[in-house]
C-alpha positions in Angstrom: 12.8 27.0 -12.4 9.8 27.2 -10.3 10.0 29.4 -7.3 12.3 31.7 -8.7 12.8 35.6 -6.4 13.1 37.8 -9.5 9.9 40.3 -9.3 7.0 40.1 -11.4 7.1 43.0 -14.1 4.2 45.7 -14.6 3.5 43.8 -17.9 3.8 40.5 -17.5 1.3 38.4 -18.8 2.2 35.8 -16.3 -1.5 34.8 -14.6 -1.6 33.5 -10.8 -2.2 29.7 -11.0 -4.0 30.3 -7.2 -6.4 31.8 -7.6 -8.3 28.8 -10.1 -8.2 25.3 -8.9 -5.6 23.3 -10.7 -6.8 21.8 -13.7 -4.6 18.9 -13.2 -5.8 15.3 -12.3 -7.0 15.5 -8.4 -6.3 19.6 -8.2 -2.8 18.5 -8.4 -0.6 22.1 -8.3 0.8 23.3 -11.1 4.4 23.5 -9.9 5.6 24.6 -13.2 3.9 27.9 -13.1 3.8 29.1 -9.6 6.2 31.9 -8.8 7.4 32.7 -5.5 5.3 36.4 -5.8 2.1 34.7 -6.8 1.5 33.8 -2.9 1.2 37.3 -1.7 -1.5 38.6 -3.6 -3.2 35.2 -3.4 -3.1 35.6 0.5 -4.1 38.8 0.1 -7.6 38.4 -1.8 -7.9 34.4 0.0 -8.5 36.4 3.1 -10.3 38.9 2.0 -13.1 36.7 -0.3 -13.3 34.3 2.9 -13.8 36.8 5.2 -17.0 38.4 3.1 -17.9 34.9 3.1 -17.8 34.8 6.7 -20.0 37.8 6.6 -22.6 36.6 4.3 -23.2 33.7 6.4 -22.9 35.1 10.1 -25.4 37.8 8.5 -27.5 35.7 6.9 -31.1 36.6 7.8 -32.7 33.2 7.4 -32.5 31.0 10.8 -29.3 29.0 11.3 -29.5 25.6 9.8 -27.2 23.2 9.6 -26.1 23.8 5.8 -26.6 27.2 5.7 -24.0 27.7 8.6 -21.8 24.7 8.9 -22.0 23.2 5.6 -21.1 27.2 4.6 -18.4 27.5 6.4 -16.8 24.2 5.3 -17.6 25.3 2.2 -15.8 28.7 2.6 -12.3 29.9 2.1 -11.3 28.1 -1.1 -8.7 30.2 -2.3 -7.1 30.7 1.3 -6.6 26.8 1.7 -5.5 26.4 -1.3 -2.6 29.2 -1.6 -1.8 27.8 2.6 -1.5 24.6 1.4 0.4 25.0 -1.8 2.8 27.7 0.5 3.8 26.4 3.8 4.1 23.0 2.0 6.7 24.6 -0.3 8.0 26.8 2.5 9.2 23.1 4.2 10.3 21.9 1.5 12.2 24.3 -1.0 12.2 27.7 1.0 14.0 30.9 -0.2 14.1 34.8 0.4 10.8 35.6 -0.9 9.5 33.1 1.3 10.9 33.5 3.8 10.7 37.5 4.5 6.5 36.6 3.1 6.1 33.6 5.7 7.0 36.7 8.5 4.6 39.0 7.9 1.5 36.5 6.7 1.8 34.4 9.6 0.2 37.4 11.9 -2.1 38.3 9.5 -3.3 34.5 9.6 -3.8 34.8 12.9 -5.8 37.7 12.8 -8.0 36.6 10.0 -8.5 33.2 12.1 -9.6 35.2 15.2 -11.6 37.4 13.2 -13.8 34.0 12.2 -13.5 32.2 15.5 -14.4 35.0 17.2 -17.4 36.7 15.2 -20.2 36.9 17.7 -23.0 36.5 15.3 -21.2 33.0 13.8 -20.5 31.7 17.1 -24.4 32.8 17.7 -25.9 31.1 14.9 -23.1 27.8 16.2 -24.4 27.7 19.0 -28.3 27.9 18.3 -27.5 24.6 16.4 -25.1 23.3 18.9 -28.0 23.5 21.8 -30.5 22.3 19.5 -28.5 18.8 17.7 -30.7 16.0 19.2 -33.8 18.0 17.6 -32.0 18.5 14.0 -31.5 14.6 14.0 -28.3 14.8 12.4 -25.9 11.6 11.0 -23.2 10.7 12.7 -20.6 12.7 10.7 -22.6 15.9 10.6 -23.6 15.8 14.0 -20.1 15.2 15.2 -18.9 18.3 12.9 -21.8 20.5 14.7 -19.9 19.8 18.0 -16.4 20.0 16.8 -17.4 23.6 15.5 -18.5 24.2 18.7 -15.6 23.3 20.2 -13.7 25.3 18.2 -14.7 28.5 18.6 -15.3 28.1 22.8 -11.8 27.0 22.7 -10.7 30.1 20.4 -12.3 32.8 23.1 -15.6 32.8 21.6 -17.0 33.6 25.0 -14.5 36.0 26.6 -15.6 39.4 26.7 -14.9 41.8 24.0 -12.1 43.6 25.9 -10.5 40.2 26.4 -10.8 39.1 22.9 -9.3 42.1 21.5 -6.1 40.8 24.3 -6.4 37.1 22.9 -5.8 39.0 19.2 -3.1 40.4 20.2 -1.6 37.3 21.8 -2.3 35.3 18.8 -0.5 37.7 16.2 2.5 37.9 18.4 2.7 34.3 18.9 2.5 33.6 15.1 5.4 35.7 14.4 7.6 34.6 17.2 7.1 30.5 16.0 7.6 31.8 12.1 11.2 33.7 14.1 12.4 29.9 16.1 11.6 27.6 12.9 13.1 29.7 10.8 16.3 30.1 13.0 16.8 26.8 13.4 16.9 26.1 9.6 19.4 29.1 9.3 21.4 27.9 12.1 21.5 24.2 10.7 23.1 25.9 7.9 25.6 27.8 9.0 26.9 25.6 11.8 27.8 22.6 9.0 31.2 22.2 10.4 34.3 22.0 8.0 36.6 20.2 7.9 40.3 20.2 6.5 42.1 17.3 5.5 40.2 14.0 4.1 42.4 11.9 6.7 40.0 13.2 9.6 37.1 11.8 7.6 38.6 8.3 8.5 35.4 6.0 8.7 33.0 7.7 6.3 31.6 6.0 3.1 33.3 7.1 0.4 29.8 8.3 -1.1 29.5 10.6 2.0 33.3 12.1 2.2 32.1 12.7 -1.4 29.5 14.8 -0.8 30.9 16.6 1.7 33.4 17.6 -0.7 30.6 18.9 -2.9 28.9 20.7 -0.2 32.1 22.7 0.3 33.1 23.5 -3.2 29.1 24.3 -3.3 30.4 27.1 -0.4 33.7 28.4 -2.4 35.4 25.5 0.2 37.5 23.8 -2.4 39.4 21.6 -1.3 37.4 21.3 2.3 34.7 18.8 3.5 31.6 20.2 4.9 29.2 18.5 7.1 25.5 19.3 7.6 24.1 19.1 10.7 20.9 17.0 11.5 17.9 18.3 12.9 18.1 15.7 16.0 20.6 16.2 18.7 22.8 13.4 17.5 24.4 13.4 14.6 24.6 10.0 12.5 28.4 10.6 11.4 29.2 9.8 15.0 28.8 6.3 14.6 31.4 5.6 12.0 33.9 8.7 12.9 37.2 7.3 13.9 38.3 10.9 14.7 37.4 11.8 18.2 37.9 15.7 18.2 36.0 15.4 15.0 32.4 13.7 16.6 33.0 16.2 19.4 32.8 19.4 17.4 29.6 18.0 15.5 28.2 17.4 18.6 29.2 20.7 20.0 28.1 22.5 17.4 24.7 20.3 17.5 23.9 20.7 21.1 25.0 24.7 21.6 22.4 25.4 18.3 20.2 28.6 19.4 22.0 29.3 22.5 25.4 31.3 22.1 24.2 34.3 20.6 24.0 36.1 17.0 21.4 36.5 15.1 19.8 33.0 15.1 20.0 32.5 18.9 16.4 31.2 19.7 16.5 31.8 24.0 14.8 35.0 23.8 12.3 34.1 20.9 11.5 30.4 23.3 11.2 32.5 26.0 8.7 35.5 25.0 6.7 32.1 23.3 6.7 30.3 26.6 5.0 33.4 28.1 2.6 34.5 25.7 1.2 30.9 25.9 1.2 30.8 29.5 -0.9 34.2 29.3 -2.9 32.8 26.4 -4.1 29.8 28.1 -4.6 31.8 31.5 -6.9 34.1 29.9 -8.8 31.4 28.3 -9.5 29.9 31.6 -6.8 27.3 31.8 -3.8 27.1 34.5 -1.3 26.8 31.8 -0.6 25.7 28.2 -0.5 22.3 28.5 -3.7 22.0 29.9 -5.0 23.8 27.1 -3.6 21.8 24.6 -4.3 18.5 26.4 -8.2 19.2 26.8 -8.4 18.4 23.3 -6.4 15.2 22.6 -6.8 11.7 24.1 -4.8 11.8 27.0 -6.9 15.2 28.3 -4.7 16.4 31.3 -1.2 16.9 31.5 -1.6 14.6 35.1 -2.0 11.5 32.3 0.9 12.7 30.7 2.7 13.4 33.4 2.2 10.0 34.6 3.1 8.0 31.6 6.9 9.8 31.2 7.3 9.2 34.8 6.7 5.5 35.0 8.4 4.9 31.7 11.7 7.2 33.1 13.3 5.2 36.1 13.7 1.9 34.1 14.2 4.1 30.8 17.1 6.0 32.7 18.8 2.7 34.2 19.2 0.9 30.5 20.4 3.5 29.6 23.1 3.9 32.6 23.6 -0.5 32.1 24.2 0.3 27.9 26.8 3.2 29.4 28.5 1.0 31.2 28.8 -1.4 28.9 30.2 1.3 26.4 32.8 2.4 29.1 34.2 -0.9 29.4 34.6 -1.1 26.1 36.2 2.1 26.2 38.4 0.9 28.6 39.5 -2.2 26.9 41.0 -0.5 24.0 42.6 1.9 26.7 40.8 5.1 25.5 41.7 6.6 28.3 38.4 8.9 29.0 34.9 8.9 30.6 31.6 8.2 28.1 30.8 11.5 26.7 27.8 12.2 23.9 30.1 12.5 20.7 30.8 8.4 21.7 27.5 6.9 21.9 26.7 6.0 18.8 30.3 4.9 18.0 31.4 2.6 20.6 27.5 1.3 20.3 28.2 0.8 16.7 31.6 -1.7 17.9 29.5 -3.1 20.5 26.5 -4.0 18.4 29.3 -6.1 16.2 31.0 -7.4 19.0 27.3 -8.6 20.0 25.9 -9.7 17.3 28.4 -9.8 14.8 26.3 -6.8 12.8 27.5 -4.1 11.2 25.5 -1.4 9.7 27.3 -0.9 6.6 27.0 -4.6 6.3 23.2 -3.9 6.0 23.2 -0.6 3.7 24.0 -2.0 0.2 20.7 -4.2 0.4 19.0 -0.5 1.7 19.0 0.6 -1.8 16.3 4.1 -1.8 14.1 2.8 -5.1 13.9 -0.8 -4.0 13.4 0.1 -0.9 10.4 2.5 -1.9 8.8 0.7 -4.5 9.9 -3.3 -3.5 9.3 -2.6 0.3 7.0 0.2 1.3 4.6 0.1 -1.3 5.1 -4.0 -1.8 3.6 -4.4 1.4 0.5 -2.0 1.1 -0.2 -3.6 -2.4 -0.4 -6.9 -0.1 -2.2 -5.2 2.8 -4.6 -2.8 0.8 -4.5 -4.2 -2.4 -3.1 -1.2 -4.0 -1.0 -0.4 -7.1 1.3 2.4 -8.0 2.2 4.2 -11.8 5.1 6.6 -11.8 3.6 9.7 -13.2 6.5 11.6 -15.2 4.2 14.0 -16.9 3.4 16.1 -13.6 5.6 19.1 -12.8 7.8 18.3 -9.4 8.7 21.7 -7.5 12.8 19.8 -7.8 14.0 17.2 -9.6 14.8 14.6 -7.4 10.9 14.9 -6.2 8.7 11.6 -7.9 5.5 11.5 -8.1 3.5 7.9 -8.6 -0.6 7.8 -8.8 -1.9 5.3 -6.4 -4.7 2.8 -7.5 -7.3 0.9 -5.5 -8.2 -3.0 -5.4 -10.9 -2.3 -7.9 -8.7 -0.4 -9.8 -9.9 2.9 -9.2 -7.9 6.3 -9.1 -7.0 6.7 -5.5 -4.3 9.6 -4.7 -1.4 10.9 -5.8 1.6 10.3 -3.8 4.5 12.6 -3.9 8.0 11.1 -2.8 10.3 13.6 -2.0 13.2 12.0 -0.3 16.3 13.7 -0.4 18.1 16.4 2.1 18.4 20.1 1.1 20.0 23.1 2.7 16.6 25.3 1.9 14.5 22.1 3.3 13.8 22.0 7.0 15.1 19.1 9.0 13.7 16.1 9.8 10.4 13.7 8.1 7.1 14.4 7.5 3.9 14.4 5.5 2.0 16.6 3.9 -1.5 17.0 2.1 -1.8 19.7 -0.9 -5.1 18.5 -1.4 -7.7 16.0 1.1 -10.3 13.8 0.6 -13.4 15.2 0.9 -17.2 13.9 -0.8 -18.5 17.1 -0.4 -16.1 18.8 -2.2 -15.8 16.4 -4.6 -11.9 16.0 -4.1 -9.2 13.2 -3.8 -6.0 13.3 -1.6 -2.7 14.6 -2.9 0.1 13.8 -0.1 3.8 14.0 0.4 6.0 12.2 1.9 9.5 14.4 3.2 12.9 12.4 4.4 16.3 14.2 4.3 18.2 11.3 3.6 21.6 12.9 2.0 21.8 13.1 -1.6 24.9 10.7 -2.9 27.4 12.1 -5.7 25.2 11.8 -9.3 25.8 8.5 -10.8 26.0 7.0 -6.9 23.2 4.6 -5.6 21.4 6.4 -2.2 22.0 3.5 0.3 19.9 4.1 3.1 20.1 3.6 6.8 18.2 1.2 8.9 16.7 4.5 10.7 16.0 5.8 7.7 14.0 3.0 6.1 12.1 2.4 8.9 11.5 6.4 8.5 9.9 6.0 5.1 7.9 2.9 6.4 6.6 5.4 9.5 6.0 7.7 7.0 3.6 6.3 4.2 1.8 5.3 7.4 0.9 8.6 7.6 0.6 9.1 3.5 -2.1 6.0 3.6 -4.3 7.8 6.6 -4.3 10.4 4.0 -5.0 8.6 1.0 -7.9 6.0 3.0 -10.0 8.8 3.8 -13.7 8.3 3.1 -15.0 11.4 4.9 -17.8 14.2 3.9 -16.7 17.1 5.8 -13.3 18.3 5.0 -12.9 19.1 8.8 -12.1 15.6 8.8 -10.2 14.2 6.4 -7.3 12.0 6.6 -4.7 13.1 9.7 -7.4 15.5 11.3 -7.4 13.7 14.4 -6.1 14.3 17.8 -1.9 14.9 17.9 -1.5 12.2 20.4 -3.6 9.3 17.9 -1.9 11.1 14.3 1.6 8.9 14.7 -0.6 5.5 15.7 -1.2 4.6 12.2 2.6 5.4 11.1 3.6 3.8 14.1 2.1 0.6 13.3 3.4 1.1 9.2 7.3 0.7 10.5 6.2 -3.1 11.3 6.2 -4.0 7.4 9.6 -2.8 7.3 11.1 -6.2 9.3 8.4 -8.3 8.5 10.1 -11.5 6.6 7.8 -11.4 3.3 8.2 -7.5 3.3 11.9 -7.6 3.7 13.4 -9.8 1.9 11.3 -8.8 -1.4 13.4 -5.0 -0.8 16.7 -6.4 0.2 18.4 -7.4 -2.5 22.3 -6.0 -2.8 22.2 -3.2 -5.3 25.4 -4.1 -7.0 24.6 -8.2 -7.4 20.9 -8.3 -7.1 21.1 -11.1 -4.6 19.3 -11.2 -1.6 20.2 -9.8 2.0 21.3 -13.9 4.0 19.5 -14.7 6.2 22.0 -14.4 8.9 22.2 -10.9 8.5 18.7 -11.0 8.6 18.5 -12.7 12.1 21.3 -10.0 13.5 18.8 -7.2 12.2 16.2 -9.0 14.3 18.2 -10.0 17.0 19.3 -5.9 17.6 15.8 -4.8 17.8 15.6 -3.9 21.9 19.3 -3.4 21.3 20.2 0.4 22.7 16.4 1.0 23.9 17.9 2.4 26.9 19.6 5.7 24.9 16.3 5.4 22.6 13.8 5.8 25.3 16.1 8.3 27.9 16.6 10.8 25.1 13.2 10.6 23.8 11.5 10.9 27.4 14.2 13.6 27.8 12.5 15.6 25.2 9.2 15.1 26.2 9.8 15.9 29.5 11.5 19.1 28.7 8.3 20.1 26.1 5.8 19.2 29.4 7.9 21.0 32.1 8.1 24.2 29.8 4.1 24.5 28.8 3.4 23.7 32.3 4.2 27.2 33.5 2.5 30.1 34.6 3.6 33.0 33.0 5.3 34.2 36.3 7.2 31.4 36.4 8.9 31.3 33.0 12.4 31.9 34.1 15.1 34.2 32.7 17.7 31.8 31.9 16.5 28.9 29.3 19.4 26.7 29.7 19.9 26.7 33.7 16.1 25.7 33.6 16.5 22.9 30.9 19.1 21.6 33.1 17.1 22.0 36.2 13.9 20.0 35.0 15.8 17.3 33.3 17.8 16.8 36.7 14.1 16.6 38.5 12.7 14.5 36.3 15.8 12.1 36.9 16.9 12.2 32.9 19.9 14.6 33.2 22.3 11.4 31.9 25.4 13.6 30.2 25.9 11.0 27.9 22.4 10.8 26.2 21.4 14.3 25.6 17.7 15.0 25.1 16.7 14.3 21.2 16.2 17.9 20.7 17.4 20.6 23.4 15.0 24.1 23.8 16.7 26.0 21.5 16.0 23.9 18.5 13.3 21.8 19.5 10.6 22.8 16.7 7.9 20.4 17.6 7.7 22.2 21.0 8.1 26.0 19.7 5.8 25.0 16.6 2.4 22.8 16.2 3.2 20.0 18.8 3.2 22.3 21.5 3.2 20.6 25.0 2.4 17.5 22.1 6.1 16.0 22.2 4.7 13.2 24.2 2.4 11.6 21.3 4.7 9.5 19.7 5.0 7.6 22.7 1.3 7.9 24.0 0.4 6.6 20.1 2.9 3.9 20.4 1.2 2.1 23.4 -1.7 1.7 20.8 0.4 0.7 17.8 2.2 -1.7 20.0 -0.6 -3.8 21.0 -2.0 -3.2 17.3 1.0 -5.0 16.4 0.2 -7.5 18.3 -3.4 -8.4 16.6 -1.8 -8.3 13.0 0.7 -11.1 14.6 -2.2 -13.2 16.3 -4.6 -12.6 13.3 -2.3 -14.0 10.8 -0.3 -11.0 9.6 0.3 -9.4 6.1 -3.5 -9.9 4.7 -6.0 -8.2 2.7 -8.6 -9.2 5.3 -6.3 -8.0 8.1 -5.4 -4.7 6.1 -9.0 -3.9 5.2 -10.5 -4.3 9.1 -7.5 -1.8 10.0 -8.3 0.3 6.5 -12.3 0.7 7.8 -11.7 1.0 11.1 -9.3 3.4 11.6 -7.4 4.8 8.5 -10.4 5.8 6.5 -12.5 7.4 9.4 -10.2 10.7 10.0 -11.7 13.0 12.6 -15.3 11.6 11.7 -15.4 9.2 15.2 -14.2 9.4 18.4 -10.2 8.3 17.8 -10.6 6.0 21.4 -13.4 4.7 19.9 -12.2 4.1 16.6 -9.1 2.0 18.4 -11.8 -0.1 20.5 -13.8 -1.0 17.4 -10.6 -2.2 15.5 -9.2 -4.2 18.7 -12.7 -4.9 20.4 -10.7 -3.5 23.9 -8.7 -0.9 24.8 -5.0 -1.3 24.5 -2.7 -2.9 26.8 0.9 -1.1 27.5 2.6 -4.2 28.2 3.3 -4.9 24.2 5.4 -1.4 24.2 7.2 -2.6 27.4 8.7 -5.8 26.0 9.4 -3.9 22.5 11.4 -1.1 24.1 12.8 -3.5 26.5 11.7 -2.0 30.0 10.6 -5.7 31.5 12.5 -8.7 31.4 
């Protein structure tokens, strides 16, 4: 099986697939023959061959030009992005030992290979000729706009600190590398060994039987025979609260959610947060900047954490107060049945759950056997990008998967025309990190001649074999969000690999997902996915309407423990390194209570100690999904006042924002596709902050 940890032998005849592009349709990898040890070496020479590149054109003796220095380095590092790619993919998804202890000790050497590049004086020289020179080289658009992201790039990096103070920035970016390769990699360990167990099937009382089921198997998987084990979630709340009838039960799921990374042992992430919170701070500082946010902002759409700043706080007070009126509600409810306690986090999402029945007369398990995971895939998500895009989808069987649950379908233009290939892998793991995501193991590009290969990651749980996987409102509206991102990948018409697909600013990256999840509800969309999986026949209409009717239903929790989050990530990267406190959990408490969000019964959606976005690549970035939103809110809006689920609709949104990447301004690119810039009040209605 592919990614096996037994060593390679002296002898073995076994030759590293990396090092050669894959001969496979669109450079697809060759899972079947990659070994865990292949990546090592392959880092090993990637870095090495890119940085002679590197040499060769920072040395160069002819003058700068724009291809023998830009187009170069676009051109350079094959190998390196490649065995990246094909590793911290895999590392996500189907992570062990090997790649583990290697994914500690190349992260650092990254980072010191990337400085060595960003900050080579005679490259940033031969940039910045060219940079100061652009109107005279009459460049297109695209190039032109590469010349200045370069640029940008390597000011940003330190290009023009001194050299004592680049050798410090070196050493900042090395330790920082290993310290956000320590959180992630705590937090998946931690995930793991605080799956709570649990004793007798009677306190499973509310649970699907396909889900007391596989908690069986996950403890008999643990030498727990006869126990039930329960995997935690990445997210602060854990969905088996809703249904839960055993109150002590929810409680020590979400204890053991909320104290992740903060009571000590080897996976407590305080002191790792906290050394990364200060290297940033002194990162940033040295850079010029008063604090890591600032940094980070400079190069997105909002530009200052003051915008930022602004935005959670006006969304916060009305936020906050749904959320106190949906407690309320709760707590009566509580005290009709004579609970006899206050509101606390383990109850949320089950007395909502009663509530949203009482309401509505909607149930979510009356919803889940018409969430069936193929129809919903194949019926649903890519149903309504056939009708948007025009496009068509062939399960390919004859590619190697790196699992077996993994599927892989090749996606085909209008004209009919190879487009991508689309990797769908769906199901939870205990060696896959938490959450949803997607990935790219190869991009568009016209100058490299390649097409995009993208992933899409859920962690829905896995039911017993021979068991349909019924899926969860949340979670189909997660695959929707999610092939949002897949078809920003797979649009791309760029020349410059720079940027291709997603390569745009963190806070415009979720807008085109964003607007995706609308296909999910949308009447043609949905009832062509939900039929019942036993009876074929379609979801009724009334249930239909309650799904509807419950869409602004328990915005107040949504929005509170989102903002929450956000808030926290903001507060944290706005520091200066002096003021990064000793104690991470008496300052979490203090912000949140200054920013008006400390509600004890809606936790934030990820506390410090396992918030990964923050400690990893949406640093001080948290904030995007909501910043996008206000754009894919009002883009919502247009589809609904232009006529809807169309070709002609789907292809102005195709050419005007999912196939442009990085190539234009992302502001711009939203003006051209809604002729304005975008109005907030659409998000305000949908998350239900005005009457």
């Amino acid at each position: 099986m592919l990614l096996g940890t037994s060593s390679v032998q002296a002898n073995d005849a076994h030759i590293n697939p990396l090092y050669t592009a894959s001969t496979l349709q669109f450079e697809y990898p060759a899972f079947d023959k990659i070994r865990s040890e292949d990546f090592a070496p392959a880092f090993r020479d990637g870095m090495l061959l890119r940085a002679e590149e590197i040499t060769r054109i920072a040395n160069n003796p002819a003058s700068p030009s724009f291809d023998n220095t830009v187009v170069a380095m676009e051109r350079s590092g094959q190998l390196l992005g490649r065995t990246s790619r094909t590793f911290f993919n895999l590392k996500g998804t189907l992570t062990n030992p090997v790649l583990d202890a290697l994914e500690r000790s190349i992260t650092p050497q990254l980072a010191a290979h990337n400085d060595a590049v960003l900050l080579n004086p005679k490259l940033f020289q031969r940039i910045k000729t060219l940079y100061d020179q652009r109107d005279a080289l009459k460049l297109d658009a695209e190039s032109e706009r590469l010349l200045e992201r370069y640029h940008t790039d390597f000011v940003r990096a330190g290009a023009r600190l001194s050299v004592a103070n680049q050798k410090k920035l070196k050493g900042l970016n090395q330790r920082l590398a290993g310290l956000e390769t320590s959180f992630s990699q705590n937090v998946l360990n931690e995930i793991n060994a605080s799956a709570v167990v649990v004793a007798t099937r009677e306190e499973l009382d509310g649970l699907a039987e396909n889900d007391i089921q596989a908690a069986a198997n996950a403890a008999k998987a643990k030498g727990l025979e006869g126990k039930y084990l329960i995997a935690l979630q990445n997210t602060s709340g854990q969905p088996f609260t809703a249904t839960l009838t055993n109150r002590a039960l929810r409680k020590r799921l979400m204890d053991a959610s909320l104290a992740r990374g903060s009571q000590g042992g080897k996976y407590d992430n305080r002191k790792v947060f906290l050394n990364l919170m200060r290297l940033r701070a002194e990162r940033a500082q040295l850079l010029g900047y008063a604090n890591h946010a600032a940094y980070q902002l400079e190069d997105e759409t909002a530009k200052t954490p003051a915008a930022v700043n602004k935005l959670l706080a006006d969304l916060a007070p009305a936020g906050v107060a749904n959320a106190r009126k949906e407690a309320a509600d709760l707590q009566g409810l509580i005290d009709q049945q004579k609970g006899g306690f206050a509101l606390e986090p383990q109850d949320w999402a089950f007395y909502t759950e009663q509530l949203r029945k009482a309401r509505y007369s909607f149930d979510e398990a009356q919803v889940r056997p018409y969430f069936e995971l193929d129809s919903v895939l194949t019926n649903g998500v890519f149903y309504a990008a056939s009708k948007l895009y025009g496009l068509s989808f062939k399960e390919r069987k004859d590619l190697p998967v790196y699992h077996p649950t993994v599927r892989v379908f090749e996606v085909f233009d209008a004209d009919g025309k190879p487009l991508a290939l689309f990797l769908a892998d769906m199901y939870a793991r205990s060696n896959k990190q938490g959450g949803a995501w997607m990935n790219e193991y190869m991009s568009q590009s016209t100058l490299m001649g390649t097409l995009p290969v993208v992933g899409n990651h859920l962690n829905i749980p896995q039911p017993p074999e021979g068991q349909p996987t019924l899926m969860t409102w949340d979670e189909v509206r997660t695959a929707f969000h999610e092939f949002g991102h897949a078809l920003h990948g797979m649009f791309s018409t760029v020349r410059y690999p720079r940027f291709a697909g997603t390569n745009v600013p963190r806070d415009f990256v979720e807008y085109p997902s964003q607007v995706n999840e609308m296909w999910a509800i949308w009447p043609e969309v949905l009832q062509h996915y939900t039929h019942h999986y036993q009876t074929g026949a379609p979801m009724p209409q009334t249930l239909v309407d309650k799904l509807t009717a419950t869409a602004t239903f328990n915005q107040g929790f949504a929005v509170t423990e989102y903002l929450a989050a956000s808030l926290l990530d903001q507060r944290w990267h706005q520091l200066t390194p002096a003021q990064v406190p000793g104690d991470v959990l008496a300052f979490e408490a203090t912000a949140l209570h200054g920013a008006g969000v400390d509600f004890k019964p809606v936790p934030p959606r990820y506390r410090t100690t396992y918030f990964s976005h923050s400690a990893g690549g949406y640093s001080a970035g948290y904030y995007a999904y909501l910043w996008s939103e206000v754009l894919d809110a009002d883009t919502v809006e247009w589809f609904k006042e232009n006529g809807g689920l169309t070709r002609k609709n789907g292809d102005w949104f195709r050419r005007n924002v999912l196939s442009v990447g990085g190539s234009k301004d992302a502001v711009q690119a939203f003006r051209t596709f809604r002729g304005r810039d975008a109005d907030v009040q659409p998000l305000l209605v949908r998350r239900g902050l005005v009457q």
